[in-house]
GUTOR-589874 format. One record per atom (N, C-alpha, C, O): x negated, y negated, z negated; atom name. Coordinates in pm, whole numbers, plus 50000, padded with zeros to 5 digits. Each point is the difference from the previous one (the first is absolute). Layout:
BEGIN
{{X, Y, Z}, "CA"}
...
END
This chain:
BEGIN
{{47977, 74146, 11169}, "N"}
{{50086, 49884, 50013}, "CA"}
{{49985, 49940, 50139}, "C"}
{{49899, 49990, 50070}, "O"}
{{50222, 49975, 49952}, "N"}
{{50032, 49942, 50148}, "CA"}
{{49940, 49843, 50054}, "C"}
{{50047, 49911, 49928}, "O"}
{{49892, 50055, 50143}, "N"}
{{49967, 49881, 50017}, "CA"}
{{50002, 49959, 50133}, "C"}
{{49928, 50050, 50087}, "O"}
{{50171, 49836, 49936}, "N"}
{{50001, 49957, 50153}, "CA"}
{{49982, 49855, 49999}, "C"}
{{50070, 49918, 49942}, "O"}
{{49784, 50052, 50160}, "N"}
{{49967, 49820, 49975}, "CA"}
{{49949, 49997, 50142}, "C"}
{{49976, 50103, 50063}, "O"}
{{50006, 49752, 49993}, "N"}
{{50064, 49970, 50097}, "CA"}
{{49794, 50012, 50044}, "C"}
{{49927, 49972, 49905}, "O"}
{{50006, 50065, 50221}, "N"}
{{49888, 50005, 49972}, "CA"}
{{49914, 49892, 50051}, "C"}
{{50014, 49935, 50103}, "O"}
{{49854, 50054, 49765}, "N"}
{{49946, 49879, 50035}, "CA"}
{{49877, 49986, 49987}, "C"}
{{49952, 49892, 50033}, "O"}
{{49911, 50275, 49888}, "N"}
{{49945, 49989, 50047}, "CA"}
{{49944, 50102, 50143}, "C"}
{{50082, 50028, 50087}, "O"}
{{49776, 50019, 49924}, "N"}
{{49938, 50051, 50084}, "CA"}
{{50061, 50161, 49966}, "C"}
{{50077, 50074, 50061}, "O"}
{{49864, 49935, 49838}, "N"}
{{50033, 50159, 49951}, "CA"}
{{50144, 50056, 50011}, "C"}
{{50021, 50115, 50039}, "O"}
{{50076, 49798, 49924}, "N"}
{{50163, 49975, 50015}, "CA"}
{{50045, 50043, 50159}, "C"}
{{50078, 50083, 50047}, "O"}
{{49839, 49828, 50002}, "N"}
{{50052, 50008, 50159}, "CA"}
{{49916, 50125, 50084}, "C"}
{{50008, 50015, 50122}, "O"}
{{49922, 50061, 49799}, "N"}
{{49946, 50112, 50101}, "CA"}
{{50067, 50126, 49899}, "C"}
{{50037, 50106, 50050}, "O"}
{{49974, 49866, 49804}, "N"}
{{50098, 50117, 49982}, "CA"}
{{50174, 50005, 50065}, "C"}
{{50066, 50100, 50030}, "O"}
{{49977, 49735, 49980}, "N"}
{{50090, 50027, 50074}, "CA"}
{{50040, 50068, 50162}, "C"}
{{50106, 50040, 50049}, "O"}
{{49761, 49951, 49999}, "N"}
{{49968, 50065, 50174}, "CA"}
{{49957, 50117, 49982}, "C"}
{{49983, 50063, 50105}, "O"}
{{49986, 50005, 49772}, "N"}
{{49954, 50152, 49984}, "CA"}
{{50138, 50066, 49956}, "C"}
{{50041, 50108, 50044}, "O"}
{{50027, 49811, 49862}, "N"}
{{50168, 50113, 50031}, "CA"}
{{50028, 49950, 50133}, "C"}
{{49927, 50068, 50072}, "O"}
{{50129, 49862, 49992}, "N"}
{{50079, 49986, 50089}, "CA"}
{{49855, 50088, 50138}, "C"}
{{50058, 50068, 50084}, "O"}
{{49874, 49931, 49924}, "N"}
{{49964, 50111, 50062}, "CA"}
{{49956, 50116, 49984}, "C"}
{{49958, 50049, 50105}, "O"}
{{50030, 50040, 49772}, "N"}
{{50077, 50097, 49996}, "CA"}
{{50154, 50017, 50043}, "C"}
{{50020, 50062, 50104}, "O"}
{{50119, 49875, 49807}, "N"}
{{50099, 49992, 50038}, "CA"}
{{50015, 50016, 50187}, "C"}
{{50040, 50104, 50052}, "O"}
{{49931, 49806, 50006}, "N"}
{{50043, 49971, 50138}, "CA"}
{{49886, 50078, 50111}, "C"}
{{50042, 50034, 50111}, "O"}
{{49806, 49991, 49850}, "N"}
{{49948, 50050, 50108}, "CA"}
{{49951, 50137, 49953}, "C"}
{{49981, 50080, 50092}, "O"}
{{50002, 49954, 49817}, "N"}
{{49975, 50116, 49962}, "CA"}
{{50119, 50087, 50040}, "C"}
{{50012, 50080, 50093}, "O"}
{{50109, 49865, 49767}, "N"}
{{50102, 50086, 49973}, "CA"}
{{50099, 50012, 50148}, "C"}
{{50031, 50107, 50053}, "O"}
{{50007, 49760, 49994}, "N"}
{{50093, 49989, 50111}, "CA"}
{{49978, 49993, 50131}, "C"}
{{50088, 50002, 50086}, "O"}
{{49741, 49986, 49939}, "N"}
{{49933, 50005, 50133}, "CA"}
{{50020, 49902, 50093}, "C"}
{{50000, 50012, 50123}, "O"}
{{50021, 49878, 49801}, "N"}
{{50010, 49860, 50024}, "CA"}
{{49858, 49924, 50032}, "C"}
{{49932, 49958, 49906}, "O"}
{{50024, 50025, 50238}, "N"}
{{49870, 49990, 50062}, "CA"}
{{49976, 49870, 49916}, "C"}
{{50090, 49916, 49989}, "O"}
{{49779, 50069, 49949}, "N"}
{{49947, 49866, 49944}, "CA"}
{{50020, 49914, 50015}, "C"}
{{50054, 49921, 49923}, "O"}
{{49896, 50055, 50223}, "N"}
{{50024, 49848, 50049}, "CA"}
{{50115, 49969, 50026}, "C"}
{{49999, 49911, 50085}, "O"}
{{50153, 50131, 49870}, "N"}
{{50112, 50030, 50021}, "CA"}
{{50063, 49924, 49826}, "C"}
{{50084, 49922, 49955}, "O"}
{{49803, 50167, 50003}, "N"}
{{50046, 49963, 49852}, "CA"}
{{49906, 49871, 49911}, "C"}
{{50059, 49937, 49912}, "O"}
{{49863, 50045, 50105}, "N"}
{{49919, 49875, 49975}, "CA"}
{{50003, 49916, 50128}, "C"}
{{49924, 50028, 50093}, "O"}
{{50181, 49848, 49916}, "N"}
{{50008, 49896, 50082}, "CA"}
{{49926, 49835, 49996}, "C"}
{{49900, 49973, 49934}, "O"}
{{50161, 49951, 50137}, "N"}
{{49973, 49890, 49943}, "CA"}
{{50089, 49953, 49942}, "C"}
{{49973, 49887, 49960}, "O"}
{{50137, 50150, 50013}, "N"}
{{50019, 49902, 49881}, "CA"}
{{50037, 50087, 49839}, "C"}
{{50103, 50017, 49934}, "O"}
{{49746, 50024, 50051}, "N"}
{{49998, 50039, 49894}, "CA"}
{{49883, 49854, 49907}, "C"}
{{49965, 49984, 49884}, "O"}
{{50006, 49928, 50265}, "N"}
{{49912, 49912, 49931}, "CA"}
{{50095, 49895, 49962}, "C"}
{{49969, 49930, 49904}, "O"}
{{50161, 50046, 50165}, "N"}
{{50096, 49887, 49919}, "CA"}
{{50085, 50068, 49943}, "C"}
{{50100, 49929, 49993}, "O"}
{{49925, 50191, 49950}, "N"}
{{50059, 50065, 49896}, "CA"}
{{49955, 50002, 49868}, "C"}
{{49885, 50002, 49959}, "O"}
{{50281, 49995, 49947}, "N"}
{{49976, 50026, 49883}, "CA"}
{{49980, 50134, 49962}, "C"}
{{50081, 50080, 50046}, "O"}
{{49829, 49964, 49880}, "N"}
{{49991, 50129, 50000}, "CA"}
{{49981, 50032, 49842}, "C"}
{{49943, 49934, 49913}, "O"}
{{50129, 50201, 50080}, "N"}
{{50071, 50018, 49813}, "CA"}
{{49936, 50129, 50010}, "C"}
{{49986, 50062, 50105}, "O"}
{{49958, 49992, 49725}, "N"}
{{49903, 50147, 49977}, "CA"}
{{50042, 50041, 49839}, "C"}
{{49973, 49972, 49883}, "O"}
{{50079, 50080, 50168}, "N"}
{{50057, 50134, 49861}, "CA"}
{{49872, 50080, 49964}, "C"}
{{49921, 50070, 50064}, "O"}
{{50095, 49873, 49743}, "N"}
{{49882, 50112, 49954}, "CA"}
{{50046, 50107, 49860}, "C"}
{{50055, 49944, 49905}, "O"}
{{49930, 50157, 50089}, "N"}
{{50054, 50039, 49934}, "CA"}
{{49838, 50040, 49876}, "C"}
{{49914, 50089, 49999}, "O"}
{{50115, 49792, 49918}, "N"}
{{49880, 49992, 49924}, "CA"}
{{49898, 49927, 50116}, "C"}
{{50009, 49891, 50057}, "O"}
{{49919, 50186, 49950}, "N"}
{{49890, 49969, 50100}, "CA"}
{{49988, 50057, 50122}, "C"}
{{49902, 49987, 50074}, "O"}
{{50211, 50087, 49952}, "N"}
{{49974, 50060, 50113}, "CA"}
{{50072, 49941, 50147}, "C"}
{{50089, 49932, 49950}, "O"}
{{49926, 50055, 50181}, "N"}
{{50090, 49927, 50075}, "CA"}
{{50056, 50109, 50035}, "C"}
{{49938, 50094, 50050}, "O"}
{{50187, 49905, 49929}, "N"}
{{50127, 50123, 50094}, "CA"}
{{50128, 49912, 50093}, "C"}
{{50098, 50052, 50053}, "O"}
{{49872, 49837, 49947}, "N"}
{{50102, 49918, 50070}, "CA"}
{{49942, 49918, 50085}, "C"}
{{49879, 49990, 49982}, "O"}
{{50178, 49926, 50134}, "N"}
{{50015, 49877, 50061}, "CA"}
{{50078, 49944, 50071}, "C"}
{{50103, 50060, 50032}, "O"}
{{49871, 49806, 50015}, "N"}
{{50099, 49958, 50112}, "CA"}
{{49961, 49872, 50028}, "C"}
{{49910, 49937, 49944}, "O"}
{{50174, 50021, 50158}, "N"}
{{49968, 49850, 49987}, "CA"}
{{50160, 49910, 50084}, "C"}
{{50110, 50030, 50045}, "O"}
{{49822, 49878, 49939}, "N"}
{{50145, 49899, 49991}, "CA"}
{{49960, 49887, 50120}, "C"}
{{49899, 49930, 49991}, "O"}
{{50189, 50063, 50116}, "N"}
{{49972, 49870, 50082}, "CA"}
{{50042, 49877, 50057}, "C"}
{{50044, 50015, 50114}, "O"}
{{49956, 49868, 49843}, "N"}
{{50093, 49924, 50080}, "CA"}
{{50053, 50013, 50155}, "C"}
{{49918, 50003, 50092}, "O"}
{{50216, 50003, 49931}, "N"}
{{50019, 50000, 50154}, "CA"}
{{50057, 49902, 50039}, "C"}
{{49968, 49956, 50110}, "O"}
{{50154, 49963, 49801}, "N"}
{{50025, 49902, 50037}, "CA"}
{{50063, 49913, 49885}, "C"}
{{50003, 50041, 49884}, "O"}
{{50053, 49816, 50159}, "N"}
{{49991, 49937, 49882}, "CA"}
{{50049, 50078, 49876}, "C"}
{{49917, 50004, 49910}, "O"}
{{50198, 50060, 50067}, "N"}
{{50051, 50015, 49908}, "CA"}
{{49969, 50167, 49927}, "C"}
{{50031, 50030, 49885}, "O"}
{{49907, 50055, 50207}, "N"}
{{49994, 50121, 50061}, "CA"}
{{49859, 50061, 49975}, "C"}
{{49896, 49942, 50029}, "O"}
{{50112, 50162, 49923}, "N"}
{{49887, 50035, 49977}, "CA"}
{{49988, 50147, 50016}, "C"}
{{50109, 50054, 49979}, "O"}
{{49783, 50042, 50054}, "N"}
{{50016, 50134, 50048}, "CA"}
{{49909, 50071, 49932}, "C"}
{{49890, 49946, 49989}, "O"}
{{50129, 50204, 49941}, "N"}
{{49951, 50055, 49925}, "CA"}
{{49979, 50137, 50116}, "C"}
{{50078, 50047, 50082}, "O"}
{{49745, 49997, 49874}, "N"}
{{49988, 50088, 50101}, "CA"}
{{49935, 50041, 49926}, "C"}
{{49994, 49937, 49895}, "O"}
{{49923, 50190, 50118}, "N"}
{{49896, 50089, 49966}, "CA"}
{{49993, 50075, 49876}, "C"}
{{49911, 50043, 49926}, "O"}
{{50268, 49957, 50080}, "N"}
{{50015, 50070, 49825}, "CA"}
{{49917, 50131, 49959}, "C"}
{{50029, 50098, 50070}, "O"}
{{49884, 49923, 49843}, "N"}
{{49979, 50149, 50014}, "CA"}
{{50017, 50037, 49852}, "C"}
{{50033, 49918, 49915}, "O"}
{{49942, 50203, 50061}, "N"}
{{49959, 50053, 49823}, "CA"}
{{49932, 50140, 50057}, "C"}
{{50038, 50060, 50101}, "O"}
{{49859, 49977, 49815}, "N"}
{{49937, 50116, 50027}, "CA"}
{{50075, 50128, 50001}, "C"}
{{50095, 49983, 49923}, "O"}
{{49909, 50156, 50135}, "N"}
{{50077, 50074, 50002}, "CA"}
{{50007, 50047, 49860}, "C"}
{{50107, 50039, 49951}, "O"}
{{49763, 49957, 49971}, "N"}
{{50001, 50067, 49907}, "CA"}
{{50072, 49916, 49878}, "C"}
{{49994, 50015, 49878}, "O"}
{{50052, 49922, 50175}, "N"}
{{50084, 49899, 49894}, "CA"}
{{50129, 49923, 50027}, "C"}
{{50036, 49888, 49963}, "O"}
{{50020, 50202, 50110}, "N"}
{{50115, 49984, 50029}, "CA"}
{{50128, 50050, 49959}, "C"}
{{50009, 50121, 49979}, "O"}
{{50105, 49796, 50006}, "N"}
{{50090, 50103, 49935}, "CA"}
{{50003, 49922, 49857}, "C"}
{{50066, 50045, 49906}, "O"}
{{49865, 49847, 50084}, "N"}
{{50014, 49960, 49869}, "CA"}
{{50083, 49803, 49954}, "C"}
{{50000, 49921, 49906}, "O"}
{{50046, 50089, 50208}, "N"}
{{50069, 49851, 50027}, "CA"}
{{49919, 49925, 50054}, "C"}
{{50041, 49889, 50036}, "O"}
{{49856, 50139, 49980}, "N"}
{{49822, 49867, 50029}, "CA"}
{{50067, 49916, 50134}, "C"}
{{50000, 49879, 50021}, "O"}
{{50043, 50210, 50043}, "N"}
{{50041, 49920, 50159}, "CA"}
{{50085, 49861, 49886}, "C"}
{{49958, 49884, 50010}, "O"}
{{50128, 50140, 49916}, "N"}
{{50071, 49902, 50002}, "CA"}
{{49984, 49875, 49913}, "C"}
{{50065, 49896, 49998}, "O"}
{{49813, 50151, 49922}, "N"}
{{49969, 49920, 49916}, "CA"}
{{49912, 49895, 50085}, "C"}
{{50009, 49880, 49973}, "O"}
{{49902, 50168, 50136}, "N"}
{{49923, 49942, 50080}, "CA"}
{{50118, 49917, 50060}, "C"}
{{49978, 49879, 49995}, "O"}
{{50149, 50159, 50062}, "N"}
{{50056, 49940, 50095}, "CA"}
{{50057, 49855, 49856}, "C"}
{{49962, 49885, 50024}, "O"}
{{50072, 50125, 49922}, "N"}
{{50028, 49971, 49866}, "CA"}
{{49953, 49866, 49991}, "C"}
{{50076, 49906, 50024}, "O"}
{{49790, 50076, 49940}, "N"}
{{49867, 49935, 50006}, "CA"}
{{50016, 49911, 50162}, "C"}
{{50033, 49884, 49974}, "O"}
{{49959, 50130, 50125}, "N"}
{{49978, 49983, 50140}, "CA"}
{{50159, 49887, 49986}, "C"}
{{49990, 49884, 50041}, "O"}
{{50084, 50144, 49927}, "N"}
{{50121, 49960, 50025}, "CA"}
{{49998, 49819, 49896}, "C"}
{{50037, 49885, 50025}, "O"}
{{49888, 50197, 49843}, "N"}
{{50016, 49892, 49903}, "CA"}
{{49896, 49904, 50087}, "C"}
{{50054, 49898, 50043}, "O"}
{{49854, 50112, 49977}, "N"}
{{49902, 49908, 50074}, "CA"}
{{50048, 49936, 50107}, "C"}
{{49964, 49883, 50013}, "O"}
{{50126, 50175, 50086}, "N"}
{{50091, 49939, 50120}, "CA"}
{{50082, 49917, 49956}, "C"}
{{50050, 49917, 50076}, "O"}
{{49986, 50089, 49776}, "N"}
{{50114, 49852, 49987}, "CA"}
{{49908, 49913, 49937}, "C"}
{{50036, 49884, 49984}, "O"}
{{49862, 50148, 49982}, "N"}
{{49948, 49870, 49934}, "CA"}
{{49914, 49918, 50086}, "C"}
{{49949, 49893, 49966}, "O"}
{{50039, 50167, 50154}, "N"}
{{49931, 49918, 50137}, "CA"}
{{50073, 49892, 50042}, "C"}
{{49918, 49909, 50013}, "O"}
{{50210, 50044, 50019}, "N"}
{{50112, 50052, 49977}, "CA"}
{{50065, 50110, 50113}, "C"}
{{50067, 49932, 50078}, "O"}
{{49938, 50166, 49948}, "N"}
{{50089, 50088, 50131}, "CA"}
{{50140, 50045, 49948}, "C"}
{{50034, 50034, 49887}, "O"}
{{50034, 49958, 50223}, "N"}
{{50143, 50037, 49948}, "CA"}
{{50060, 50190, 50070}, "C"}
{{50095, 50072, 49970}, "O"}
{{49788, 49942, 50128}, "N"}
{{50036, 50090, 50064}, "CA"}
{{49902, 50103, 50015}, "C"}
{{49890, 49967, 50045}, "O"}
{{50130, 50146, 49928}, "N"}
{{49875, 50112, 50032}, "CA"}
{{49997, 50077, 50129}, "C"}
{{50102, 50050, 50047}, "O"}
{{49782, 49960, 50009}, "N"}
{{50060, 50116, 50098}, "CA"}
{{49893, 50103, 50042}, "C"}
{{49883, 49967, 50023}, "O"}
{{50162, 50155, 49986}, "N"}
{{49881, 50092, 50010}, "CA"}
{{50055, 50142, 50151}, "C"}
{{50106, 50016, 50062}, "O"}
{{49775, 50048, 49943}, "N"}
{{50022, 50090, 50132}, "CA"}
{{49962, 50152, 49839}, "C"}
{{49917, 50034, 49916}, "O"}
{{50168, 49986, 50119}, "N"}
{{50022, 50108, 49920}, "CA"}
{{50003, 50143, 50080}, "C"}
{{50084, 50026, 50086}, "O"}
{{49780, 50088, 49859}, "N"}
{{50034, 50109, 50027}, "CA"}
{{50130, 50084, 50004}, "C"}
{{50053, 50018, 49890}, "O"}
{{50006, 50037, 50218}, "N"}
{{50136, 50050, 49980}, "CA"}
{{50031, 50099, 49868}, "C"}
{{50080, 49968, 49913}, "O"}
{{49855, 50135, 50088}, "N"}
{{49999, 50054, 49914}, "CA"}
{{49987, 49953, 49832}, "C"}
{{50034, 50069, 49903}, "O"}
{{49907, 49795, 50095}, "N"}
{{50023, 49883, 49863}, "CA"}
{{50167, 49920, 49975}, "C"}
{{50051, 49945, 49903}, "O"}
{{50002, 50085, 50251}, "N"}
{{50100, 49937, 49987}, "CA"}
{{50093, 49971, 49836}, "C"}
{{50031, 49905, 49930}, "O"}
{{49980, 50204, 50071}, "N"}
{{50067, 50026, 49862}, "CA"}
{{49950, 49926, 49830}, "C"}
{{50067, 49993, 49898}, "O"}
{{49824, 49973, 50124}, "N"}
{{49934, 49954, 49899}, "CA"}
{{50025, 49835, 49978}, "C"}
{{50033, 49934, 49901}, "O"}
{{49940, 50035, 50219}, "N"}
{{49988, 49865, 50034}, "CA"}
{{50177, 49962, 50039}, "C"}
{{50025, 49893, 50055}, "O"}
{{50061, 50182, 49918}, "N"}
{{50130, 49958, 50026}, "CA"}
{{50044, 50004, 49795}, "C"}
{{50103, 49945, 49961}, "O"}
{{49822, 50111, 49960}, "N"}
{{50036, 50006, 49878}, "CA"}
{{49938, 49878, 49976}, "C"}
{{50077, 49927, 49937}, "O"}
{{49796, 50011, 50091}, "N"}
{{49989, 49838, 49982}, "CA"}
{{50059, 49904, 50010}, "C"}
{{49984, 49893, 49940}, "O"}
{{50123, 50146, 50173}, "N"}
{{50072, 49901, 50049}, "CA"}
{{50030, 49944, 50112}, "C"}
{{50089, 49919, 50027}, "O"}
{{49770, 50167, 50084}, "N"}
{{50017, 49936, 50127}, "CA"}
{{50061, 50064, 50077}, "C"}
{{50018, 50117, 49968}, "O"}
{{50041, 49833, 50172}, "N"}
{{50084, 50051, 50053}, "CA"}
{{49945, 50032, 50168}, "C"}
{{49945, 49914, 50069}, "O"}
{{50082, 50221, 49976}, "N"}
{{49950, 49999, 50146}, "CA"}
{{50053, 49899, 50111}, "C"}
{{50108, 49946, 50026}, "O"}
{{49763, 50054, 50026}, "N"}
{{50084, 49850, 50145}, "CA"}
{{49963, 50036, 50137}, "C"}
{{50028, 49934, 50100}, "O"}
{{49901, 50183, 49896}, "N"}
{{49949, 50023, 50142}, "CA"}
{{50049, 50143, 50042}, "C"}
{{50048, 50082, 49922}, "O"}
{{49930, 49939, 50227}, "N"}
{{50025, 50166, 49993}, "CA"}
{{49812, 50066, 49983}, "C"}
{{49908, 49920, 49985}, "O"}
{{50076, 50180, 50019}, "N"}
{{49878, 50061, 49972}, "CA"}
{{49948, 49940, 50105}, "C"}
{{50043, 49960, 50108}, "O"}
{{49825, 50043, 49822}, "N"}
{{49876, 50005, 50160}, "CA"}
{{49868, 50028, 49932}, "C"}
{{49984, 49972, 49881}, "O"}
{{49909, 50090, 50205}, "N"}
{{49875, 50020, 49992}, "CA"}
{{49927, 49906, 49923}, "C"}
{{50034, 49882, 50011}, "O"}
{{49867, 50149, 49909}, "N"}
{{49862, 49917, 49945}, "CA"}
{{49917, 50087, 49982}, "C"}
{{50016, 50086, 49913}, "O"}
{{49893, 49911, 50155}, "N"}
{{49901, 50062, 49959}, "CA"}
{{49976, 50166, 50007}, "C"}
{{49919, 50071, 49941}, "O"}
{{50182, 49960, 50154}, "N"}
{{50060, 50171, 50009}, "CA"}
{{50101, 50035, 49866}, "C"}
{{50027, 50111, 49955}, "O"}
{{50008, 49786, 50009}, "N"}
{{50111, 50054, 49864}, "CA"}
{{50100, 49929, 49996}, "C"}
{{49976, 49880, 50008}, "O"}
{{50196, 50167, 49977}, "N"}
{{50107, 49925, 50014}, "CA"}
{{50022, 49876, 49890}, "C"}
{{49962, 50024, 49885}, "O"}
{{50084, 49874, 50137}, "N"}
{{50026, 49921, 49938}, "CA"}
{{50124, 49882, 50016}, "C"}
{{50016, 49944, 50108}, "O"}
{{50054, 50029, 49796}, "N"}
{{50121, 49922, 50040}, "CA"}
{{49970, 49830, 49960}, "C"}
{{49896, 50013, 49935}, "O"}
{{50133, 49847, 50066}, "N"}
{{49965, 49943, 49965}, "CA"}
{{50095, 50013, 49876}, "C"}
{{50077, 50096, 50000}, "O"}
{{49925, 49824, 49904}, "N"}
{{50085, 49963, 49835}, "CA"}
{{49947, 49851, 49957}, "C"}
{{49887, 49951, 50001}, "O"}
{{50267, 49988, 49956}, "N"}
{{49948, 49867, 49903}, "CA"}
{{50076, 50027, 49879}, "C"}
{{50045, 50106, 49956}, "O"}
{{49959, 49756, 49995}, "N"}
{{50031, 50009, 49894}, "CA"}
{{50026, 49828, 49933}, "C"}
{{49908, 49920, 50009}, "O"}
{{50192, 50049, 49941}, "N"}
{{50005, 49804, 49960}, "CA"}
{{49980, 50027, 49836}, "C"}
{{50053, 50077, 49921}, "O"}
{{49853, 49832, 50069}, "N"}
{{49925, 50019, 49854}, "CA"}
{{50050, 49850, 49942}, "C"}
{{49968, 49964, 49887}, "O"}
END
């Protein structure tokens, strides 16, 4: 069974930094200090467990008043393919209106494009670099 909660303790927040680095520095060769920033310390940060295990994360950030930016989506490879991205995005979204935010916005892998346009959001940028991997920006009015 699927479980996505927003994280709050110790154990929460280092299984959430053990998927997302597998996901990003293992799998995508996304240099560490690239992928653990600072503002992972004023981020909301969300951990998918399936039972007990973590195969998801992300986190959620204020950018401006109304506006809020979702980054660090991941799900484990080995568990992919099963809707999780969207249930996580799902979750992330419900929490952004109850802050209150009216607007989402995220830098989306190009190759995700497609996923994140079935949510709802829409491309706004032309491509550009992060991290050695293409990415377009996308929002979305919630």
């Amino acid at each position: 069974m699927y479980n996505v909660k927003i994280v709050e303790t110790k154990q929460e927040h280092d299984d959430a930094f053990a998927v997302r680095k597998k996901v990003f520095v293992e799998e995508q060769g996304v240099p560490l200090h690239l992928e653990c920033d600072a503002e992972d310390a004023t981020a909301t940060h969300f951990i998918m467990y399936d039972d007990d295990e973590p195969v998801g994360a992300a986190r959620l950030r204020s950018v401006e008043n109304n506006t809020a930016k979702i980054e660090r989506v991941c799900i484990l490879q080995s568990q992919r393919g099963k809707k999780l991205g969207a249930l996580i995005m799902k979750e992330m979204e419900k929490y952004a209106i109850s802050i209150p935010k009216e607007t989402l916005k995220l830098h989306a892998q190009s190759h995700a494009i497609p996923f994140y346009e079935k949510l709802g959001y829409a491309v706004t940028s032309p491509e550009f670099m992060d991290a050695g991997i293409p990415h377009r920006a996308m929002e979305k009015k919630i």
